[in-house]
N, C-alpha and C positions, 0 to 999 in steps of 0.2 A: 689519494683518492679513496683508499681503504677507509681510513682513519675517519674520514669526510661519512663514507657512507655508514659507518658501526655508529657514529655519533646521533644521524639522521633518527635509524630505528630506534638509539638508547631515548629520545626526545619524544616519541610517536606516544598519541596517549591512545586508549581507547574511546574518548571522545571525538578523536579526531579522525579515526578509522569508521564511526559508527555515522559522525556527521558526515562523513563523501557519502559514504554508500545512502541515505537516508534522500541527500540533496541527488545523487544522481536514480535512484528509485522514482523520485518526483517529475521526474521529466521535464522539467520549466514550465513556462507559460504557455510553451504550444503543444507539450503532452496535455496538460490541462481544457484548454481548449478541442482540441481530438478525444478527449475522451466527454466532452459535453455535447458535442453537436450532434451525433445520432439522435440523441436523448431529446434535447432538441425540437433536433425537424419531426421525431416521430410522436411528440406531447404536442405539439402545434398543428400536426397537420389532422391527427385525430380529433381535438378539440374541433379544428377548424370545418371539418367535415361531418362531425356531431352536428355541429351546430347547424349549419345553412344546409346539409343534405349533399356534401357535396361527393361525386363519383367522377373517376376516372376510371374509363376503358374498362368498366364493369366491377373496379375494386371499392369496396365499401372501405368506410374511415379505419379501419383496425389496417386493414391489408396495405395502404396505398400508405398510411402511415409508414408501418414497419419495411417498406418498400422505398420508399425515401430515405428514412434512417439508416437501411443498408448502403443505399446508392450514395450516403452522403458520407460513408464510412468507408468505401470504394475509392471513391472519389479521390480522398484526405490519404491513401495507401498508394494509391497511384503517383499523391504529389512525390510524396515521400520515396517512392523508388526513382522515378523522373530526378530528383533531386541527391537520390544517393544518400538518404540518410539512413537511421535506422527509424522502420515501421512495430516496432515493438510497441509502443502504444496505441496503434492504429491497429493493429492486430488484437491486442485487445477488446476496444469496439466492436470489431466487428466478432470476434469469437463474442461477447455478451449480447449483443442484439439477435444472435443467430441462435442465441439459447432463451431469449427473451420473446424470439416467434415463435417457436416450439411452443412454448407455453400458451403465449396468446391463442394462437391457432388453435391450439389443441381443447382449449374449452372456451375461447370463442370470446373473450371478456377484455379487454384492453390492461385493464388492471393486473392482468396475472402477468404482463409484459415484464411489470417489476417485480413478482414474485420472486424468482430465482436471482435477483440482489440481497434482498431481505433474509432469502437462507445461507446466500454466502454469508451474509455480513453473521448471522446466526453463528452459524459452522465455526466460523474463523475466531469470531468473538473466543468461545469455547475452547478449540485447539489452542489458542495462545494462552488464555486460564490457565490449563492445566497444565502448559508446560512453564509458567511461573508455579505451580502449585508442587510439581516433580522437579523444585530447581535446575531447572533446564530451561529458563527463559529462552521466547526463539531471538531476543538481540544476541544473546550471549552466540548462540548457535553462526548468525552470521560474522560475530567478530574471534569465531574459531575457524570459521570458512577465509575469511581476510588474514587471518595470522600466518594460517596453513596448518592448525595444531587446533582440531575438532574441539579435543577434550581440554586441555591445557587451562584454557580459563577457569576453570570450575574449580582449583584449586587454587584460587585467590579469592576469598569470602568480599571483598568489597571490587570485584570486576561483578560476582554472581548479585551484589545487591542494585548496584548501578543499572544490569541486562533488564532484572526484574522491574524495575522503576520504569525504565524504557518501554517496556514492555508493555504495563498497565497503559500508557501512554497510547499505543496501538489496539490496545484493546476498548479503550474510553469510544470513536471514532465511531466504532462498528455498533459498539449499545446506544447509542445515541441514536443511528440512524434507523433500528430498528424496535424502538420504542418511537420513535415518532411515524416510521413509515407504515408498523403493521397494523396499526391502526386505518391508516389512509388506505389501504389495499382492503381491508374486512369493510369498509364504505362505499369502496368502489370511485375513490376517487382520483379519476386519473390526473388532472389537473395539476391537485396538488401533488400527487407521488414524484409528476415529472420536475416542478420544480426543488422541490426534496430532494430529490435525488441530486440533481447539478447542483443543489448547495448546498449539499452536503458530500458531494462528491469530493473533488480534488480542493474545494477548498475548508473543508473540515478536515480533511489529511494535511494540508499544510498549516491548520490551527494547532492540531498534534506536533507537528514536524518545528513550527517554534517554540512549543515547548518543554521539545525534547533540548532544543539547544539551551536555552536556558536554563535546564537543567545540566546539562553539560557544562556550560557557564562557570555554574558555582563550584563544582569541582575538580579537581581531575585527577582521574586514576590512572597512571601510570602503563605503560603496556609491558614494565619489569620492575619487581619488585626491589626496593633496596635491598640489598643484605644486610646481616644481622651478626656482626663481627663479635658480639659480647661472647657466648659462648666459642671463640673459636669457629664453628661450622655455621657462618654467615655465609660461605660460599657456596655449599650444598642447599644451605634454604634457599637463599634468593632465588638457586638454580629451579628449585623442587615448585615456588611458587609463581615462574616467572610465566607469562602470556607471550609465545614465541610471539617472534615476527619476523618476515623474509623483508629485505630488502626490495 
């Protein structure tokens, strides 16, 4: 059984540590789903209420909107606990629409609803730059978090070029969606923001997320380095450059 498992981790690549964690971050179909339908009900119901005038129970289109989208993000958390699964995407929703009414509310405009997407995606863009820029890609970071050995990676120059590539990868995503969407918010147009958003949401993440595999495809890097038996002290390099990994 020993023998069985040393064999497993000698075989494990960084590809194949980076695709789990990448596929299980995606949530599948129905994370995907959960995280579009606040967006949603609260882009339709606004539009819908622009347009004909319509009022419920005293709430104008911005309110009765964002009042839906919460109820419908409630709703989708409820199933999820009734069901025993995890709500970690549905918690999301609803943490971003509750930060997306702050805004609205607060100055009154529909449009600013998506504001504080367009800064994350801003922010995030940036942080991830600059941690390819301080080689310290944040893939590499998560496949030092999955080894158990933080640092470990970063003394393999082609684990650190791989992260990087990766990296760029999750960064593409985030520029994308805010060069198309700051435009659409300085217009004021809610319409288009909301469906911008849903498509560019999870599935412009998983436009990334296949081409990270295919990138992964073409190569594979190792998660231990061969050793280097010419000089004698192949044992100590291979050791000094290997990318732990627990069983």
């Amino acid at each position: 059984m020993t023998n069985q498992s040393q064999t497993e981790v000698s075989e494990r690549t960084v590809e194949e540590v980076v695709r789990g964690q990448l596929a299980q971050a995606l949530g599948g179909k129905r994370g995907m789903v959960e995280a579009a339908v606040p967006t949603l009900f609260f882009t339709c119901t606004y539009l819908l209420g622009t347009n004909y005038g319509w009022q419920v129970a005293g709430l104008d289109p911005l309110r009765l909107g964002l009042l839906l989208g919460g109820t419908a993000a409630v709703v989708l958390a409820v199933v999820r606990l009734v069901q025993r699964s995890s709500v970690q995407y549905v918690v999301n929703s609803l943490f971003g629409i509750a930060i997306a009414a702050v805004f609205a509310l607060r100055s009154g405009q529909a449009e600013d609803a998506f504001l504080p997407g367009i800064i994350y995606n801003s922010v995030y863009a940036l942080v991830l730059t600059l941690s390819i820029v301080v080689r310290w890609p944040a893939i590499g970071l998560l496949i030092g978090a999955v080894t158990g050995d933080p640092v470990g990676w970063r003394r393999n120059p082609a684990v650190v070029r791989l992260s990087s590539r990766l990296t760029w990868l999750l960064v593409l995503p985030c520029v994308v969606r805010v060069v198309v969407q700051y435009p659409l918010w300085a217009a004021g147009m809610v319409g288009w923001l909301g469906a911008t958003k849903i498509l560019m949401g999870w599935p412009l993440q998983v436009a990334a997320f296949a081409a990270m595999v295919w990138l992964l495809a073409v190569g594979r890097t190792p998660m231990e380095s061969e050793p280097e038996a010419a000089d004698g002290q192949g044992t100590q390099s291979g050791t000094d450059e290997t990318v732990q990994a627990h069983p």
